[in-house]
N, C-alpha and C positions, 0 to 999 in steps of 0.2 A: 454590433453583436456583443452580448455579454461576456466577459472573460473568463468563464466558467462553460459559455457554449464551446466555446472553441477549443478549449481544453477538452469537453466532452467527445466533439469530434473527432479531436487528433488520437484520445484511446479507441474511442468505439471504430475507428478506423472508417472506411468509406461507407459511411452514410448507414448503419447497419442498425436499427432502430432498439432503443433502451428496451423493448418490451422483450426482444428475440435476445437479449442478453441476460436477460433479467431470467427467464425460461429456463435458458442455457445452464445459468447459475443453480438454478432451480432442481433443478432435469439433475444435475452434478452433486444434488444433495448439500450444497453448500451455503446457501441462502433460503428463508420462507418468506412468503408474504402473506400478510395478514391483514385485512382492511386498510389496506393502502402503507399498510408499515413494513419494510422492509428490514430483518433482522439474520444474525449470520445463526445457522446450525450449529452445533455442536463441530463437525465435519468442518464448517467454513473456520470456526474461531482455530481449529488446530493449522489450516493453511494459513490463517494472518498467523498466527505464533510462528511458524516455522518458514516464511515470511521476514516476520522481525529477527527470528533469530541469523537467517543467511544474510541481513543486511548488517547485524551486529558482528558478523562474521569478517563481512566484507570490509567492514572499517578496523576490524582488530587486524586485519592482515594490511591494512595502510599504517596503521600505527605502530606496525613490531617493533620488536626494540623497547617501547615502552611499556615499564614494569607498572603492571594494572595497582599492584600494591603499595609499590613508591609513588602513586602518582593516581590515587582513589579520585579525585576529581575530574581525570581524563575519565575513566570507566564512568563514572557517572552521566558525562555528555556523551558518551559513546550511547550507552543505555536508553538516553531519553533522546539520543537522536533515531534509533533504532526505532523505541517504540513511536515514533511521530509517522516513521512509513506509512503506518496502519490508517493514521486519523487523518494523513494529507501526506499521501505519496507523490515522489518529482514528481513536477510536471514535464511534459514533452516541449523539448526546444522550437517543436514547429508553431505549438499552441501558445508559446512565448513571444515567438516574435514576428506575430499578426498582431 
């Protein structure tokens, strides 16, 4: 099995088919699809932002202590680790270690 099926599994959870997700997503105003292309809403792009911003959150509160401004280089991987959620979020440990 591809290492990306099984990744898809372990989110879609048990067996729950891409199409009823995809709906779902749809239905929630958050995603369209359009001749087979798949793009986020206006609606969805504000959930990845706000998204990226509570994981950029999440890492600023493992780093306190550190001054963003003595130390612009931390904020900077804080930032592009942040935005990377969006294009390839963790993966699931179960989907790992199959």
């Amino acid at each position: 099995m591809h290492p990306w099926a099984r990744i898809l599994r372990a989110e879609l959870g048990n067996g729950l088919p891409i199409r009823e997700n995809l709906e779902s997503l749809q239905a929630d105003g958050l995603v369209r699809a359009d001749h087979g292309l798949i793009s986020l809403t206006p609606a969805g792009a504000d959930v990845r932002r706000r998204l990226q911003a509570a994981g950029r959150e999440r890492l600023n509160v493992l780093l306190k202590g550190w001054d963003p401004d003595e130390h612009a280089e931390i904020r900077e991987m804080v930032d592009e680790l942040a935005r990377s959620y969006a294009s390839a979020p963790p993966r699931p440990r179960a989907a790992l270690s199959s």
